[in-house]
N, CA, C and O atoms as CSV, one atom per row, in Angstrom:
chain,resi,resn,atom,element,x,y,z
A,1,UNK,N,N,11.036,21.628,-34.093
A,1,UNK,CA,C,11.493,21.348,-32.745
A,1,UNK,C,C,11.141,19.904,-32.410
A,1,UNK,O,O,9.986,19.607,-32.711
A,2,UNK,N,N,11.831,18.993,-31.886
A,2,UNK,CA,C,11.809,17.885,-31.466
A,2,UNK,C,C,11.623,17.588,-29.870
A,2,UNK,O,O,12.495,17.988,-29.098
A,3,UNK,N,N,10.676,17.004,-29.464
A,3,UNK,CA,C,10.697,16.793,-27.920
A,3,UNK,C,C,10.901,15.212,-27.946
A,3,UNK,O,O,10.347,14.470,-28.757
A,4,UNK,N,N,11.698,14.839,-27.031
A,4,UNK,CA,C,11.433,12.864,-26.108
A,4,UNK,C,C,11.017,13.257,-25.241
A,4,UNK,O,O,11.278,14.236,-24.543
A,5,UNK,N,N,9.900,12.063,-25.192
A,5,UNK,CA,C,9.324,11.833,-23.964
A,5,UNK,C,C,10.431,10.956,-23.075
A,5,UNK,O,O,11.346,10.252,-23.503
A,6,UNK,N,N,9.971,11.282,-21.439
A,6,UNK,CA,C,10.831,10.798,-20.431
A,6,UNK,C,C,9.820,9.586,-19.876
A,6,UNK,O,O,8.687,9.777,-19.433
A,7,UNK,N,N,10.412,8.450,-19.989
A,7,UNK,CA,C,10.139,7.081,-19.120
A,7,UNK,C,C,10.306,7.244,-17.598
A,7,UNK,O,O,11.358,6.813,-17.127
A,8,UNK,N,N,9.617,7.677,-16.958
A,8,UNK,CA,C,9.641,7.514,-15.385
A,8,UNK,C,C,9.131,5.695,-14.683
A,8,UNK,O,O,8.019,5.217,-14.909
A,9,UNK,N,N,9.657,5.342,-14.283
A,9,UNK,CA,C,9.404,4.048,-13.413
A,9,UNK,C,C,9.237,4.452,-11.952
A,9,UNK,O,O,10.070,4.934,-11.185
A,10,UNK,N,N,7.454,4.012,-11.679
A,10,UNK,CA,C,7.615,4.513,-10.379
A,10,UNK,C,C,7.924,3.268,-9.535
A,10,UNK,O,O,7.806,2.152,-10.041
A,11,UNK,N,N,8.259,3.406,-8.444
A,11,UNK,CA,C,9.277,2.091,-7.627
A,11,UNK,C,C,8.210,1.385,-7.143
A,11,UNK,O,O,7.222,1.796,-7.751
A,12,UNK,N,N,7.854,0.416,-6.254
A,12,UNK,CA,C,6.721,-0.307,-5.821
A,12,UNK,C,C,7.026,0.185,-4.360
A,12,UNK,O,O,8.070,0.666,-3.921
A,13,UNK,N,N,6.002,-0.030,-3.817
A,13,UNK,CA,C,5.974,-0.324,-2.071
A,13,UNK,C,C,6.837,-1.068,-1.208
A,13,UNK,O,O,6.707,-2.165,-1.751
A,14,UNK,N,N,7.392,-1.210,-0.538
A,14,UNK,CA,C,8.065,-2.560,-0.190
A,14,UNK,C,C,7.357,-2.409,1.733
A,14,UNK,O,O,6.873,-3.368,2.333
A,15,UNK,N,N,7.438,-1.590,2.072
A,15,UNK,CA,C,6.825,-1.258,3.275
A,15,UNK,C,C,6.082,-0.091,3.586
A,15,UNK,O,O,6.431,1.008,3.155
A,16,UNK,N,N,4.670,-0.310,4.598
A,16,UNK,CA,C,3.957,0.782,5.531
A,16,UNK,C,C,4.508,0.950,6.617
A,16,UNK,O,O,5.059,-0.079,7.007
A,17,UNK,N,N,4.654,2.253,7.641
A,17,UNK,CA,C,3.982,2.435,8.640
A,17,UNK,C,C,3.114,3.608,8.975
A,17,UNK,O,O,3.179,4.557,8.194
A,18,UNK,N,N,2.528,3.678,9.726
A,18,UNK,CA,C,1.359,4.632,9.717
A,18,UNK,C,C,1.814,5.092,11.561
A,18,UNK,O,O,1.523,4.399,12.537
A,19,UNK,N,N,2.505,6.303,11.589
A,19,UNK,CA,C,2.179,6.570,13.113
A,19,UNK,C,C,1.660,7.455,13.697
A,19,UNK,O,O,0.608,7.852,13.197
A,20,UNK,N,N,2.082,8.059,14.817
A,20,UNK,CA,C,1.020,9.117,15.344
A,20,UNK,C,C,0.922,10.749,14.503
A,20,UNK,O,O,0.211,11.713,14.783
A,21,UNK,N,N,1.476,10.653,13.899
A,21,UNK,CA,C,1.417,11.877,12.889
A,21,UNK,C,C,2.112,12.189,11.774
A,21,UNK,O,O,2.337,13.332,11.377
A,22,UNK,N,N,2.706,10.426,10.887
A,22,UNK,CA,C,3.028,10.529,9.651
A,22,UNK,C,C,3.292,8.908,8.990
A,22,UNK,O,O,3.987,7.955,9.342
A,23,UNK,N,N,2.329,9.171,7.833
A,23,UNK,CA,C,2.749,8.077,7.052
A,23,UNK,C,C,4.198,8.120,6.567
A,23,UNK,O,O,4.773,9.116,6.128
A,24,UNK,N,N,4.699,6.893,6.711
A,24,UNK,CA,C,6.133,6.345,6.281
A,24,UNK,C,C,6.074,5.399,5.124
A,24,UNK,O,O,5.610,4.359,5.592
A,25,UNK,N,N,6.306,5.239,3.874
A,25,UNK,CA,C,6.465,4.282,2.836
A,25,UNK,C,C,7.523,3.806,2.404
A,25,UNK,O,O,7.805,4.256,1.293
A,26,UNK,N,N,8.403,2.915,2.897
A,26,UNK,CA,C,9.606,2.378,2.161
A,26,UNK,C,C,9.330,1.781,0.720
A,26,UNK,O,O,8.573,0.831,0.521
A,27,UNK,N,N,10.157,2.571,-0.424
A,27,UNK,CA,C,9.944,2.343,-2.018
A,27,UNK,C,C,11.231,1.325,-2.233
A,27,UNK,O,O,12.201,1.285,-1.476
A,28,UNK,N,N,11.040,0.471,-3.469
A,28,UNK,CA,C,11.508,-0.406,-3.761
A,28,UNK,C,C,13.242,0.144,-4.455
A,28,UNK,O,O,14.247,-0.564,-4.510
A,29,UNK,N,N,13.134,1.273,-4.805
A,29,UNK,CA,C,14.292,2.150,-5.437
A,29,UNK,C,C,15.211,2.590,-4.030
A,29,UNK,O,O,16.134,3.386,-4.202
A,30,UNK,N,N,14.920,2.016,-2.529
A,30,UNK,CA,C,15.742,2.446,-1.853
A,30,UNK,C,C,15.190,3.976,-1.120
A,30,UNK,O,O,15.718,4.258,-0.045
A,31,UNK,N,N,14.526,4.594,-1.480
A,31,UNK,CA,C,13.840,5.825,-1.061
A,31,UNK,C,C,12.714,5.758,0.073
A,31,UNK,O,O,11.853,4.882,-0.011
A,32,UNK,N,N,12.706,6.724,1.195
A,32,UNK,CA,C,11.531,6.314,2.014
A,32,UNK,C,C,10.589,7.515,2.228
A,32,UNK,O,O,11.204,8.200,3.045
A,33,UNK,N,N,9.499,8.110,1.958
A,33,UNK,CA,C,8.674,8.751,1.948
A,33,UNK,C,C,7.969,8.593,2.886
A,33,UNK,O,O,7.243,7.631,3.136
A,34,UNK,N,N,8.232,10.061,3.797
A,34,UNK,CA,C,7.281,10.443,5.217
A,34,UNK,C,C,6.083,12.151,4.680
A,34,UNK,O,O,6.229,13.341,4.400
A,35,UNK,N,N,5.144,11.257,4.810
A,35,UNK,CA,C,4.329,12.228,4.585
A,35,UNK,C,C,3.446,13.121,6.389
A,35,UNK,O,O,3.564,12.506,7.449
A,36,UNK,N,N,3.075,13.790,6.370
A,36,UNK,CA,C,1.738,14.352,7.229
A,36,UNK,C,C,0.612,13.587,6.959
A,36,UNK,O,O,0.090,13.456,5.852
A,37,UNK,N,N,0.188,12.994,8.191
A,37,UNK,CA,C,-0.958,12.130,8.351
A,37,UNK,C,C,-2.169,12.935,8.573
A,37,UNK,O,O,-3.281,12.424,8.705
A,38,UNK,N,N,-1.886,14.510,8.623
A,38,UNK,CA,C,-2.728,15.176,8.355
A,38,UNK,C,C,-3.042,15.003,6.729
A,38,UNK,O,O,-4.241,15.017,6.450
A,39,UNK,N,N,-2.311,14.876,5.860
A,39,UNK,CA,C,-2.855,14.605,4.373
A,39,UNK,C,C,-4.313,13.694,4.102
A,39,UNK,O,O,-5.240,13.657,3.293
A,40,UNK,N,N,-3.969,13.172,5.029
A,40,UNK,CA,C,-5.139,11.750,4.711
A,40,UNK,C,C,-5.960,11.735,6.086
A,40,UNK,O,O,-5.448,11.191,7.064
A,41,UNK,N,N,-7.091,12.260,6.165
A,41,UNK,CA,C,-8.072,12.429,7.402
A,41,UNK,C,C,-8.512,10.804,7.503
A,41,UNK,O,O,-8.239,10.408,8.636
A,42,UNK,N,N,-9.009,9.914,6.812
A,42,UNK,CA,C,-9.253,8.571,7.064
A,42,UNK,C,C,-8.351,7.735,8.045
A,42,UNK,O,O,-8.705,6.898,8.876
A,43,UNK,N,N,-7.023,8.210,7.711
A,43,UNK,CA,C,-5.724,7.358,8.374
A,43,UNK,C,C,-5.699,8.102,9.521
A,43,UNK,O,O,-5.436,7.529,10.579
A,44,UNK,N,N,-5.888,9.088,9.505
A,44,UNK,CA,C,-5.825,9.859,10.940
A,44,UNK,C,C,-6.521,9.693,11.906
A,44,UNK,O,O,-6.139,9.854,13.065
A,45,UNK,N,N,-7.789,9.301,11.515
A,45,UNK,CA,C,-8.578,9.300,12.319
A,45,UNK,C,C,-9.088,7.804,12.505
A,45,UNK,O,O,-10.129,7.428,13.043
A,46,UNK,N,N,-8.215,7.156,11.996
A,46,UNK,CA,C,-8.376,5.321,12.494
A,46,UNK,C,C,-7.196,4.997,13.308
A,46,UNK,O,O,-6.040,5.359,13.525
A,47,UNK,N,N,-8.390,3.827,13.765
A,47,UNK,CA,C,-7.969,3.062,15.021
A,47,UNK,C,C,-6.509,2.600,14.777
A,47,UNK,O,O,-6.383,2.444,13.563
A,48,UNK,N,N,-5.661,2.390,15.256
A,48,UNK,CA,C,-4.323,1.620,15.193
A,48,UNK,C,C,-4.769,-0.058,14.562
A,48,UNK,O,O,-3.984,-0.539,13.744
A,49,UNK,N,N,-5.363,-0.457,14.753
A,49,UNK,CA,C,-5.614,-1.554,13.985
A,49,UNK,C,C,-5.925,-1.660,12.929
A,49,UNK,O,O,-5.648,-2.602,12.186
A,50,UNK,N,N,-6.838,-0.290,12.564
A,50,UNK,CA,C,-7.370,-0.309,11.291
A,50,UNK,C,C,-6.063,0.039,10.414
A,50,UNK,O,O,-5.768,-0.708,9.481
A,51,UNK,N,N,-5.296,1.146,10.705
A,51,UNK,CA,C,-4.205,1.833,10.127
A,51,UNK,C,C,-2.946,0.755,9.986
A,51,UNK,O,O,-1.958,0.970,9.284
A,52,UNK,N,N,-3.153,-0.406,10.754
A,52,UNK,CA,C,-2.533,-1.283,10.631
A,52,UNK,C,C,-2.437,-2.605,9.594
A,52,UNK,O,O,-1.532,-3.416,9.394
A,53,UNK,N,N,-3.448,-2.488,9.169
A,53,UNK,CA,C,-4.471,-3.463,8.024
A,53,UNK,C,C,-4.126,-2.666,6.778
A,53,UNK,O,O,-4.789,-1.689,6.428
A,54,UNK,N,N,-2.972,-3.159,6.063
A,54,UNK,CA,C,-2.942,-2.362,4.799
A,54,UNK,C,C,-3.119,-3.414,3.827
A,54,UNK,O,O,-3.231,-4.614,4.078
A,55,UNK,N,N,-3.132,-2.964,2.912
A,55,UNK,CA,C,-2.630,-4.437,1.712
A,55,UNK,C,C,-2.069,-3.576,-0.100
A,55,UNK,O,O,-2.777,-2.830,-0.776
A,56,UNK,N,N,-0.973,-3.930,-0.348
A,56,UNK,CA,C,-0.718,-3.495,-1.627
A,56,UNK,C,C,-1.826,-3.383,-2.674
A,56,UNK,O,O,-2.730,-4.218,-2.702
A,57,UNK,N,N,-1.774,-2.443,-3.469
A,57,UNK,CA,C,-2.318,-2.048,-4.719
A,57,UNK,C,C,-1.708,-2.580,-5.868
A,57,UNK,O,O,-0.673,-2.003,-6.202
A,58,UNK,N,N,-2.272,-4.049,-6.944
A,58,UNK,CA,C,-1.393,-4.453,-8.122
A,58,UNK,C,C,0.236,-5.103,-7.541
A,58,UNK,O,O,0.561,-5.913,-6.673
A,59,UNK,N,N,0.593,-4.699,-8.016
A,59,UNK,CA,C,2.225,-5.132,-7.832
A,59,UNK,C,C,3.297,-3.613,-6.827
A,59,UNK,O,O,4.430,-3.183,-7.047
A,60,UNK,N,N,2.619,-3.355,-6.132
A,60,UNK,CA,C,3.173,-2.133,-5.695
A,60,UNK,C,C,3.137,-0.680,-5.913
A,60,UNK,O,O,3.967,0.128,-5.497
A,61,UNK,N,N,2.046,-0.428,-6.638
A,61,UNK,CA,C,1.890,0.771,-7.252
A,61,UNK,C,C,0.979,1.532,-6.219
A,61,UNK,O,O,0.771,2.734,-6.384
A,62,UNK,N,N,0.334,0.728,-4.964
A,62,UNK,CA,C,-0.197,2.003,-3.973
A,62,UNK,C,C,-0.576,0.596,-3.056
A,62,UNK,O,O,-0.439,-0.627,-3.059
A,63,UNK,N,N,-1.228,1.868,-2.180
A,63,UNK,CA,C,-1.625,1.425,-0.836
A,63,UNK,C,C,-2.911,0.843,-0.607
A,63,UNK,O,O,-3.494,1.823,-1.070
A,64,UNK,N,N,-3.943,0.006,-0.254
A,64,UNK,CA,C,-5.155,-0.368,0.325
A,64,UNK,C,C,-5.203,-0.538,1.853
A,64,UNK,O,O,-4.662,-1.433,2.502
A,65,UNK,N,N,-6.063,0.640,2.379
A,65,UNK,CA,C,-6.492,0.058,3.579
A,65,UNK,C,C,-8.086,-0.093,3.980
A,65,UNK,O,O,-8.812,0.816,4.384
A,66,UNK,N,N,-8.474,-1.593,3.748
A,66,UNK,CA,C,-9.685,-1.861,3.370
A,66,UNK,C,C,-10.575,-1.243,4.686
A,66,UNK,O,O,-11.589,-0.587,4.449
A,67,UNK,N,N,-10.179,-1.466,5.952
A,67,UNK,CA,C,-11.156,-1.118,7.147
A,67,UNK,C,C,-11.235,0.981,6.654
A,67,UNK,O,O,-12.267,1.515,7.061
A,68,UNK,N,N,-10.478,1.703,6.072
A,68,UNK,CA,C,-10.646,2.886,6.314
A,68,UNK,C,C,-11.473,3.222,4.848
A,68,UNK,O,O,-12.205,4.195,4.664
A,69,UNK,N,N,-11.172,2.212,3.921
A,69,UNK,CA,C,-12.027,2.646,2.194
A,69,UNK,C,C,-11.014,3.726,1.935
A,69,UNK,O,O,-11.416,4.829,1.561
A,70,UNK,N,N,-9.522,3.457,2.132
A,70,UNK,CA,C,-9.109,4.434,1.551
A,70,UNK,C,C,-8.012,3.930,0.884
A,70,UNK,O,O,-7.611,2.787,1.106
A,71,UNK,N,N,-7.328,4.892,-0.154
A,71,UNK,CA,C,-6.273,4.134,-1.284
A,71,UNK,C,C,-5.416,5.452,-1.804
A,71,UNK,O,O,-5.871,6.579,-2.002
A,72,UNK,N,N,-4.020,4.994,-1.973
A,72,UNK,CA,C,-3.244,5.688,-1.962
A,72,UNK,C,C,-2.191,5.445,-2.779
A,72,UNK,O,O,-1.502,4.435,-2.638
A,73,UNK,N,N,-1.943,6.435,-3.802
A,73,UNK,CA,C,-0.430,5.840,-5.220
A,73,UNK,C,C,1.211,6.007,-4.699
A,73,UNK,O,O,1.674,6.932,-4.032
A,74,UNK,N,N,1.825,4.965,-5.161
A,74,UNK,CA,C,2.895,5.753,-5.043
A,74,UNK,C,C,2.590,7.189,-5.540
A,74,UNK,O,O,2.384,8.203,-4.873
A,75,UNK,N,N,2.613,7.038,-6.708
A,75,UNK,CA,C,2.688,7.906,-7.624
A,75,UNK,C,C,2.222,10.265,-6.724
A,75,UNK,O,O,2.717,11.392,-6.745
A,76,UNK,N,N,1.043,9.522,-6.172
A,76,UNK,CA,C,0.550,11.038,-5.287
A,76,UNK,C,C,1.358,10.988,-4.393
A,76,UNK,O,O,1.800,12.100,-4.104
A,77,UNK,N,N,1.978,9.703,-3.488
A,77,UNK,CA,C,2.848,9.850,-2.880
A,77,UNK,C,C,4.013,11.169,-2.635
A,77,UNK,O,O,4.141,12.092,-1.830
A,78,UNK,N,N,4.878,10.558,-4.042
A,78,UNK,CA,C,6.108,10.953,-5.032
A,78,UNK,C,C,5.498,12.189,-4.757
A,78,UNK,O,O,5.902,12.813,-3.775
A,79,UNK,N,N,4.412,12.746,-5.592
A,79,UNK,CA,C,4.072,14.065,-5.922
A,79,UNK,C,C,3.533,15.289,-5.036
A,79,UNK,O,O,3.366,16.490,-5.249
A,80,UNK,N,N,3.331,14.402,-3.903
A,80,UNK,CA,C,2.939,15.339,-1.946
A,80,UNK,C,C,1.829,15.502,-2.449
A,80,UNK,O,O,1.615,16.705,-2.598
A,81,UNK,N,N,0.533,14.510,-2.985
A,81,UNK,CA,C,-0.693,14.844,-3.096
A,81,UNK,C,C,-1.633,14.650,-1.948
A,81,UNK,O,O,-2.065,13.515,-1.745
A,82,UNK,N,N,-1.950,15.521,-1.272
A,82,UNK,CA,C,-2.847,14.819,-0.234
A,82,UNK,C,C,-4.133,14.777,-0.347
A,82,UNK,O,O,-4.686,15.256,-1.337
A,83,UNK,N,N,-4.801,14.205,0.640
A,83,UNK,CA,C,-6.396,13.257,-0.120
A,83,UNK,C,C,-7.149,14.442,-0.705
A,83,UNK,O,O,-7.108,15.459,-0.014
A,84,UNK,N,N,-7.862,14.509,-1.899
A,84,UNK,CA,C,-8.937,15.054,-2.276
A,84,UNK,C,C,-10.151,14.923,-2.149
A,84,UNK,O,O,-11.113,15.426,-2.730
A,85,UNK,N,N,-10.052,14.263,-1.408
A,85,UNK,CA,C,-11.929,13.503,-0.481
A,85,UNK,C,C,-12.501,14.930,-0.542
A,85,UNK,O,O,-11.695,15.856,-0.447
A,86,UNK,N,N,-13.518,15.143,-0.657
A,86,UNK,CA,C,-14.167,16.572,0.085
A,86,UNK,C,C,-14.725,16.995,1.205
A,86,UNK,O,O,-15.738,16.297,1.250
A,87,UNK,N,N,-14.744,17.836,2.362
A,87,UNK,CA,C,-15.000,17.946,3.562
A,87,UNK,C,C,-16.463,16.983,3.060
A,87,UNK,O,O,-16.130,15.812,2.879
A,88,UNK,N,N,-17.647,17.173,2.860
A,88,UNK,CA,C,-18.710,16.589,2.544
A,88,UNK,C,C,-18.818,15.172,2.934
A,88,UNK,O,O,-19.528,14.648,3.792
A,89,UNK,N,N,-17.874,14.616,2.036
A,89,UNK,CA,C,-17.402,13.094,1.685
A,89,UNK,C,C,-17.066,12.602,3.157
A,89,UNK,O,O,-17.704,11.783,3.818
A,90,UNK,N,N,-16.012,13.236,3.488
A,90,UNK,CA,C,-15.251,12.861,4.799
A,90,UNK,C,C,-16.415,13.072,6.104
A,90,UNK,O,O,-16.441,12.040,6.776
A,91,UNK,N,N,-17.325,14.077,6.602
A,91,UNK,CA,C,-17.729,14.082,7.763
A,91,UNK,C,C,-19.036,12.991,7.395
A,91,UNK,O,O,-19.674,12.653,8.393
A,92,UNK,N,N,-19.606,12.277,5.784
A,92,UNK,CA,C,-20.584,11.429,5.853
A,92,UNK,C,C,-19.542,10.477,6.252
A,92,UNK,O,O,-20.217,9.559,6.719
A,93,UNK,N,N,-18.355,10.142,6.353
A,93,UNK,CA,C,-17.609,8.887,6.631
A,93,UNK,C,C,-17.980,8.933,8.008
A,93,UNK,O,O,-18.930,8.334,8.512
A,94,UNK,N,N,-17.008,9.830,8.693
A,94,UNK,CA,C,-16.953,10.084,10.047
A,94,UNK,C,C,-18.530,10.190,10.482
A,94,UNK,O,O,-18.458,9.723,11.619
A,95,UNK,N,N,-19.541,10.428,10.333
A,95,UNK,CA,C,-20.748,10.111,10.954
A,95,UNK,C,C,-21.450,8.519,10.570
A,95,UNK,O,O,-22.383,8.048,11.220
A,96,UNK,N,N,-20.891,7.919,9.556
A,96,UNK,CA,C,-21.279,6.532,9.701
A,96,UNK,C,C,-20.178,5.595,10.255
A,96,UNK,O,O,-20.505,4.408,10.250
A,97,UNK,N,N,-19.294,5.796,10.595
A,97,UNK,CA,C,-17.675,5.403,11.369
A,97,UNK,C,C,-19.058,5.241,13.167
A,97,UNK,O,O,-19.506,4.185,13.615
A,98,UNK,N,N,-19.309,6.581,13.676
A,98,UNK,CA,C,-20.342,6.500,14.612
A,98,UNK,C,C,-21.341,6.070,15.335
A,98,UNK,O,O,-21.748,5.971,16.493
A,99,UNK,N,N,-21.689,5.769,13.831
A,99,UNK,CA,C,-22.918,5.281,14.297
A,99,UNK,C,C,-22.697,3.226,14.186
A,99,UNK,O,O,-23.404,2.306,14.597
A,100,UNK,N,N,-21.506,3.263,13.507
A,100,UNK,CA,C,-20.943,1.741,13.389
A,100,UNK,C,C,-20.570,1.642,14.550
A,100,UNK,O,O,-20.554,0.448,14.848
A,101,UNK,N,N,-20.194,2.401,15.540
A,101,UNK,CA,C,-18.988,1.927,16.499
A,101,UNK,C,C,-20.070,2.064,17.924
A,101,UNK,O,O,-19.813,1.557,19.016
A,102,UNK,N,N,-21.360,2.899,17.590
A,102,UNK,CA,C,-22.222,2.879,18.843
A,102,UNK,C,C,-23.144,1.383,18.427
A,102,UNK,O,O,-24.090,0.946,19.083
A,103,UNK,N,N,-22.697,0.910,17.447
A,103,UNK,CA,C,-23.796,0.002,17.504
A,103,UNK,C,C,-23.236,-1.874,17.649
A,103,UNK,O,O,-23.795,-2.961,17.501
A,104,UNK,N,N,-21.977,-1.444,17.981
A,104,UNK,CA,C,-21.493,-2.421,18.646
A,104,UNK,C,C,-21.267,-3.201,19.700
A,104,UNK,O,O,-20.539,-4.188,19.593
């Protein structure tokens, strides 16, 4: 039995937006991907400025948003992966997010 492998090209980023209850990604292939901003508790739960502060990953292959420490592939995109942070992970964020923002 003979198998080929399949060449997938995933498209780059070309645009964010982040709004009140879904990430939007315009892909370079013409495609636009709206996810649940429930997927990603970091983005959800930042400030509009912060959620606003993105910056590409490489040449388009994901997302950086440095104020939230969080990062995102096309690729999980494509695939409806949403964050695997662990509750654990996430409420030590959200309690030092707190104690940053009372001490300002």
């Amino acid at each position: 039995m003979t198998t080929s492998k399949v060449e997938i090209q995933v498209p780059a980023v070309q645009n964010v937006l982040v709004a009140d209850d879904a990430l939007i990604v315009d892909l370079s292939d013409g495609r636009t991907i709206s996810v649940p901003l429930a997927w990603y508790p970091r983005l959800l739960h930042g400030a509009l400025a912060e959620r606003n502060h993105w910056e590409l990953i490489g040449e388009g292959e994901g997302i950086h948003w440095p104020d939230l420490d969080e990062d995102l592939s096309v690729e999980g995109l494509i695939c409806g992966r949403p964050s695997g942070e662990s509750q654990r992970s996430f409420q030590r964020w959200l309690d030092e997010r707190g104690q940053f923002k009372q001490n300002q």
